[in-house]
Structures are given as structure tokens and as C-alpha cells.
C-alpha positions, -999 to 999 in steps of 0.1 A, spaced: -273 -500 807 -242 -522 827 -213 -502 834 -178 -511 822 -157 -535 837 -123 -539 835 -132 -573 820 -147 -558 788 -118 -540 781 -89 -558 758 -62 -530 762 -31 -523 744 -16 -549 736 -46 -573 722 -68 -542 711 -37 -532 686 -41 -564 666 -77 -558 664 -84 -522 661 -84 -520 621 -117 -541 619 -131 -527 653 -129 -490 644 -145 -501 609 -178 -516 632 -180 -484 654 -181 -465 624 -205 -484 608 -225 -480 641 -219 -446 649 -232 -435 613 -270 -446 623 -262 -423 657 -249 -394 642 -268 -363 640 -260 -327 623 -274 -300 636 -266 -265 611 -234 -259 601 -215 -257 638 -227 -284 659 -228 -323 653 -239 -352 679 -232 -385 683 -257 -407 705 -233 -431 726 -241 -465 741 -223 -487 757 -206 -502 726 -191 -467 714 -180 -463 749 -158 -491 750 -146 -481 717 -135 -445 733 -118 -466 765 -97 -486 743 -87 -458 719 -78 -434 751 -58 -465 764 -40 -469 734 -33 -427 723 -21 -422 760 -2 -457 768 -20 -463 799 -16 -502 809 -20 -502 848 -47 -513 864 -51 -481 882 -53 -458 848 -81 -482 834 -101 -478 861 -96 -441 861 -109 -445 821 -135 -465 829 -152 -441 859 -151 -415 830 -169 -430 806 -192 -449 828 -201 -410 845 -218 -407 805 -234 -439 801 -266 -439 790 -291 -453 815 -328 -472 817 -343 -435 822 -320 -415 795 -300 -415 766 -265 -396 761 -246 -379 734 -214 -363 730 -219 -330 713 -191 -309 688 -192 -276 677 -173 -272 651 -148 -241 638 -151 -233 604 -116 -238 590 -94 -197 587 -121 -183 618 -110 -175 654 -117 -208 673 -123 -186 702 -144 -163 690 -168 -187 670 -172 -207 703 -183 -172 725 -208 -169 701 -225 -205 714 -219 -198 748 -252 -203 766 -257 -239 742 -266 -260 770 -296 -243 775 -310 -248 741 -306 -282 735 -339 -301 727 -346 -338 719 -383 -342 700 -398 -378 707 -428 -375 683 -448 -351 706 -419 -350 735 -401 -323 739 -367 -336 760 -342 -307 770 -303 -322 773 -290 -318 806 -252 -313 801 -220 -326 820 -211 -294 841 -180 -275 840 -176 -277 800 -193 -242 797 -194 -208 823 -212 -177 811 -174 -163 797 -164 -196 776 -178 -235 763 -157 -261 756 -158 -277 718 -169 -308 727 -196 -315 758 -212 -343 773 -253 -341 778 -279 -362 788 -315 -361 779 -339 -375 804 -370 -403 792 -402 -404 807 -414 -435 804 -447 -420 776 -407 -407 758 -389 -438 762 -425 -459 751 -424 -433 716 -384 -435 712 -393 -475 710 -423 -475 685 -412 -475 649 -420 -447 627 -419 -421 656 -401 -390 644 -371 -379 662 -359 -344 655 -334 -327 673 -336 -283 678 -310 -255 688 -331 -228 699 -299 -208 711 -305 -173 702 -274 -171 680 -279 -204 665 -313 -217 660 -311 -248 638 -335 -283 635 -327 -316 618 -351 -343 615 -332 -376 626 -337 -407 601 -363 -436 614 -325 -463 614 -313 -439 645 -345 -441 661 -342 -477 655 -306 -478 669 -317 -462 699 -345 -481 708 -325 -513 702 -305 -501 727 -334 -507 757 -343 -537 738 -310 -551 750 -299 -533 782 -290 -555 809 
């Protein structure tokens, strides 16, 4: 997929006058990529449209207008683009409302190990951004990656393959089967990389 360029992004100024009717197109976009997994962890595939969505909203909720903090943006987001060989998703784990935040996330610690992708018959383990998890803590929100072979990618792009998505974390062992409109919204994604 093309990185980000400084020329895709509107900023401040022009994004404020048009970020009402934008947000209501990422969220119609990200409700076809969103995935639940139990009752503690949720997953939203990302592609280069809800990227851009998450510069211009950073831009905007910390005032950064210089040249220099947009690039700085951009090589963030671009570090979790999804590429011709893998798709990417920002992962939540959610804290039931009155618990101990820190306490519920110990209990996941270890996450990033069971993460697993099913492409009809393939079985794709995320790969997750490191330093968002050490064997004492894990971070709430995490970046991972899960790598295509092309027999995966080929599967991901034929319609009716079933996606499901597994937690096979000892303390939290979950599996949601994914509806055939995200596989679709995947796959369209290679359709139109460039």
C-alpha cells in the first residue's frame, strides 16, 4: 500500500470544516473492519484510509501545524501501514467499567502471543509492534501485523472464504467468526493498492 505524504494530508485548518462528514465516512468504513473478540478485546483492521483519518485527528487534538510535527505523524502511522504481503490492525482491550484497569490488563499479559488470523484453512499469527507489552505489563491499545502468504492473501481475496479471528491466551480464549463484507473490505484493499 503507498505511504502518506504530506500531500494527502489537509491539516487543521481545512480538515476542521470538513471533519463532521469525514468522521461519518470512516465510521461507516470502519464498521465493515471491526472485529469483537469476547468481552475484553476489540480490533479494528486499518488501511490507508483510516490512517489518514488518525493523522488528521492527531493533528487536530494536539495543534500540530509545522511541517516538522506532520512528518513526525506521518512516520508513525506509515510504521503500521498495511503492506502487499500483510494486513494490520490496531487492537483494544477493554476495562470493564468499576474494575482495576491495572489489574484486568496483568491478566492479558502474554496477548501477543495468542493472536490468530484464520483465512479459510490459514492459520496467520499477528506479529505485534514491540514495546507495547513486557512479561510485567501490556499496554491497552497495541499495534500488530499479520503476515500473507500469497495461498492467504489468494483466500482473503476469494469471496465466501471464512475469516475468523482466535485468542488462545490461556486466560482468555475467545473466537469470532468475521462477516463475508470485512472479508470483502479487506480484499478490496489489494484490489486497489498502488
Amino acid at each position: 500500500m503507498r505511504l502518506i505524504t504530506r500531500s494527502d494530508i489537509k491539516g487543521t485548518a481545512i480538515y476542521a470544516g470538513m471533519r463532521d462528514d469525514y468522521r461519518k465516512r470512516i465510521i461507516e468504513l470502519k464498521r465493515d473492519r471491526r472485529v469483537i473478540i469476547g468481552d475484553r478485546v476489540s480490533m479494528v483492521f486499518e488501511n490507508r484510509t483510516t490512517l489518514i483519518s488518525q493523522v488528521e485527528e492527531m493533528l487536530r487534538a494536539e495543534n500540530l501545524t509545522s511541517d516538522e510535527q506532520i512528518a513526525e505523524e506521518l512516520a508513525v502511522y506509515n510504521a503500521i501501514m498495511p503492506s502487499a504481503k500483510s494486513l494490520s490492525a490496531t487492537l483494544f482491550l477493554e476495562v470493564p467499567p468499576g474494575t482495576n484497569a491495572r489489574t484486568e490488563l496483568d491478566r492479558l499479559i502474554g496477548l501477543d502471543e495468542h493472536l490468530i488470523l484464520h483465512i479459510g484453512d490459514h492459520q496467520v499469527r499477528a506479529a505485534f509492534e514491540e514495546g507495547r507489552g513486557t512479561t510485567e505489563r501490556i499496554s491497552a491499545v497495541q499495534y500488530c501485523r499479520f503476515p500473507l502468504t500469497d495461498e492467504a492473501l489468494s483466500a482473503l481475496q476469494t469471496e465466501g472464504c471464512q475469516l475468523r479471528m482466535e485468542i488462545d491466551h490461556p486466560g482468555y480464549q475467545h473466537s469470532t467468526d468475521c462477516t463475508e463484507a470485512m472479508r470483502a473490505s479487506l480484499a478490496a484493499d489489494y484490489q486497489s493498492a498502488s
